[in-house]
C-alpha positions in Angstrom: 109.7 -9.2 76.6 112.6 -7.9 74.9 114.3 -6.7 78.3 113.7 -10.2 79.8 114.4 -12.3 76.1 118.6 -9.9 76.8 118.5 -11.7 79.9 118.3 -15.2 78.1 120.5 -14.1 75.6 123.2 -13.6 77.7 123.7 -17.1 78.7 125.2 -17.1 75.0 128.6 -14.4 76.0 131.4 -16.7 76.3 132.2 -16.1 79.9 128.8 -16.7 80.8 126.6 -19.6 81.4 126.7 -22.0 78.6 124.8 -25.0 78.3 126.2 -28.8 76.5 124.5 -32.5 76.9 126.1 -34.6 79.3 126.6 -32.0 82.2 123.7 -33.9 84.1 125.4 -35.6 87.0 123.7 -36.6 90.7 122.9 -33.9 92.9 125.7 -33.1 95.3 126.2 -30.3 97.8 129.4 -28.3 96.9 131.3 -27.0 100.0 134.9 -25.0 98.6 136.4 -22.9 100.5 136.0 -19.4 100.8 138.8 -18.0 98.2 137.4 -20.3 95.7 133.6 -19.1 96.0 134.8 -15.6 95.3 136.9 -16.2 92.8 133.9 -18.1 90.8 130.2 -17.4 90.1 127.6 -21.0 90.5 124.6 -21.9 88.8 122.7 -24.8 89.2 122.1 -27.6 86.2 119.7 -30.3 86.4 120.7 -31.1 89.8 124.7 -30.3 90.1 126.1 -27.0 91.1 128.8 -25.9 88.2 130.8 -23.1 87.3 128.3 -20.4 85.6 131.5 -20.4 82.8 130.9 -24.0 82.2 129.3 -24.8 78.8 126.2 -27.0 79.2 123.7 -26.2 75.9 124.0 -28.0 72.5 124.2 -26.2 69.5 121.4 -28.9 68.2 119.2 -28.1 71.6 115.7 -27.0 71.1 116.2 -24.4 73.1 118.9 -22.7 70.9 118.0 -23.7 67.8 113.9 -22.7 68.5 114.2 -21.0 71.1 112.2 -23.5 73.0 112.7 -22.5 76.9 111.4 -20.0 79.1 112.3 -18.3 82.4 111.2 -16.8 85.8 113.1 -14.1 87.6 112.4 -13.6 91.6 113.5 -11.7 94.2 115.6 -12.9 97.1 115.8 -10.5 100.3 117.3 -11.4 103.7 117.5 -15.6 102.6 113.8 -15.3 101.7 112.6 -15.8 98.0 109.7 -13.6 97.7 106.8 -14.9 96.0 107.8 -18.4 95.4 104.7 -20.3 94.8 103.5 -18.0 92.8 106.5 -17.9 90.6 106.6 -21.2 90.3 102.6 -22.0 89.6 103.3 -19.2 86.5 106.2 -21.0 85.2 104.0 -24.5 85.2 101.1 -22.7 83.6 103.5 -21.5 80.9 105.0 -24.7 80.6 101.9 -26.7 80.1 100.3 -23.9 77.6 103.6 -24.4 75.2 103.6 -28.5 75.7 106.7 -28.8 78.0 107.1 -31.8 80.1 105.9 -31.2 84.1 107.7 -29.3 86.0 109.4 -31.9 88.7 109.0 -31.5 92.1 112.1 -30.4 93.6 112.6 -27.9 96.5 113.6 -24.8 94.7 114.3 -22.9 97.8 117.0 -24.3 98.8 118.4 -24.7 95.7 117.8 -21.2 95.2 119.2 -20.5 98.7 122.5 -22.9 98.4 123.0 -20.9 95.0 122.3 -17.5 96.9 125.1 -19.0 99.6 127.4 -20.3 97.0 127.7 -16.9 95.0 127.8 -14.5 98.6 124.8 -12.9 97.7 123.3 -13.6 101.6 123.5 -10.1 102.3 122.0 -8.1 99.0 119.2 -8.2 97.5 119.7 -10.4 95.0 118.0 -12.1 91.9 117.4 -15.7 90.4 116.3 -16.8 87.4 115.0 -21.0 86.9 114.9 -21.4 83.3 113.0 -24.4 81.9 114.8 -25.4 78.4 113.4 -28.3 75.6 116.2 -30.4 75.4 116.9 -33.7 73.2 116.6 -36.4 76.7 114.9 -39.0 78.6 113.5 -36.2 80.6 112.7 -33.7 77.7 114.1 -30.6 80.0 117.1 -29.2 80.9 116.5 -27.0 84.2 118.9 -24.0 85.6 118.9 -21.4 88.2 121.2 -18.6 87.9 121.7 -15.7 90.7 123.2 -12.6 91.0 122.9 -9.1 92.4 119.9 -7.4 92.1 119.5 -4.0 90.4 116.6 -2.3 90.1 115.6 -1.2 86.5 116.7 3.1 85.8 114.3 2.9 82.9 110.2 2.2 84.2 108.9 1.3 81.0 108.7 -2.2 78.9 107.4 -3.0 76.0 105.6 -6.3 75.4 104.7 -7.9 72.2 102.7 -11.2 71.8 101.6 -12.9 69.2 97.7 -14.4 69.7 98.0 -17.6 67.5 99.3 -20.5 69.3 102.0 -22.4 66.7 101.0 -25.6 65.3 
């Protein structure tokens, strides 16, 4: 949809999100202290938390240049993301209807809960987003969670436009 394809968009501003080749390092648990977590907004990238300001996207990616990646939003309330399995069987099913690589397993919970930790968003309602981009790599994907506050939508209607043919 248009109101979700903004949210993708946005990773685009320059103090937001960015995405470059080479920011895939081990998995690591980042523990700052406290001044420093509010001072700075986390996202997650292929397995590192990094500073949402951070570029990490190729101009050459797939995902920029055909706009090859897709998203899932959820709801986290009171440290508990709603609908989880759900969210995540949709995003597989989407993935394997466009020809992206598997999903890997990986406990997106608690990556979606460290996030939710890392950005003090324990105690709102908040929002995360996993989005799945093509990339030029051994594994084909580039995978990142984002989370912020949630806000519930002033305006009740969306518009959705599809196109039936599947692109050869």
């Amino acid at each position: 949809t248009l109101y979700k394809g903004k949210s993708f968009l946005d990773l685009l501003k320059p103090d937001a999100l960015k995405i470059l080749p080479g920011s895939e390092s081990q998995s690591r648990r980042v523990t700052l202290a406290s001044d420093e977590v509010i001072a700075k907004k986390w996202a997650w990238c292929n397995g590192s938390f990094i500073e949402e300001s951070r570029p990490i996207f190729s101009l050459r990616s797939p995902a920029i240049l055909f706009g090859e990646s897709l998203f899932e939003t959820l709801k986290i309330k009171q440290g508990t993301v709603i609908d989880l399995s759900e969210h995540l069987e949709r995003l597989n099913s989407s993935m394997k209807s466009l020809g992206f690589p598997a999903l890997p397993y990986l406990d997106w919970q608690a990556v979606i809960l460290q996030l939710v930790e890392l950005n003090q968003l324990r105690d709102v309602t908040a929002k995360a987003r996993i989005f799945v981009c093509k990339e030029l790599s051994s594994t084909g994907l580039k995978l990142i969670v984002s989370a912020t506050h949630f806000v519930e939508s002033l305006d009740p209607t969306y518009r959705l436009v599809t196109f039936p043919y599947q692109q050869l």
